[in-house]
C-alpha positions in Angstrom: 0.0 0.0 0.0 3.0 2.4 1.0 4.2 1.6 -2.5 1.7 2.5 -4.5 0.9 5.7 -2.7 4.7 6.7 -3.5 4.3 5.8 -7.1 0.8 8.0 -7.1 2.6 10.5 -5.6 5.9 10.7 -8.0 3.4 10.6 -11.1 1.8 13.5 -9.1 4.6 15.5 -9.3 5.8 14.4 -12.8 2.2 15.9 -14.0 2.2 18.7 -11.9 6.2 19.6 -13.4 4.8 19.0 -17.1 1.8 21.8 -16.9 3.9 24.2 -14.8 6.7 24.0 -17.2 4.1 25.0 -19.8 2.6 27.4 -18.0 5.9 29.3 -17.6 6.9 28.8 -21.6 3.8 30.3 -22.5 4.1 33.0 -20.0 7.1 34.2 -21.4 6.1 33.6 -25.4 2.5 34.9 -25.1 2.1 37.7 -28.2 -1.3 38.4 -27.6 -2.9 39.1 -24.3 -0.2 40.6 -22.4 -2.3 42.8 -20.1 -2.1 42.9 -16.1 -5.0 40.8 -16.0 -3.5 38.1 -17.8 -0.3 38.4 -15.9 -2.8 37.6 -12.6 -4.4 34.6 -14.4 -1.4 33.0 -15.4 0.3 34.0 -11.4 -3.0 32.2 -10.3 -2.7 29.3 -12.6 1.2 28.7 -11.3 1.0 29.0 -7.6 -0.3 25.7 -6.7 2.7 24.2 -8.9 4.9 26.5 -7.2 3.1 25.3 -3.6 3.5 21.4 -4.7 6.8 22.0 -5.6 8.1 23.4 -2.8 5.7 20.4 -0.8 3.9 23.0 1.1 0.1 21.9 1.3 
């Protein structure tokens, strides 16, 4: 059981990586839509990466 919550929990993080990393390219490439508002949405959008990143719940 302690095994396959680890593996659940390292695909977790594997997914989470993926759509943050994509997040942040298409932060940095974004042509259209580069108002304040879509600076917030995209800060919204990345902190709960950030938060499972840095393991903090």
């Amino acid at each position: 059981m302690i095994l396959a919550q680890t593996i659940v929990t390292y695909i977790y993080y594997i997914i989470t990586a993926i759509i943050g990393i994509t997040l942040l390219k298409k932060f940095f490439k974004r042509e259209k839509r580069q108002g304040l508002v879509y600076d917030l949405v995209y800060a919204y959008c990345l902190v709960p990466f950030i938060l499972r990143l840095l393991q903090i719940k």
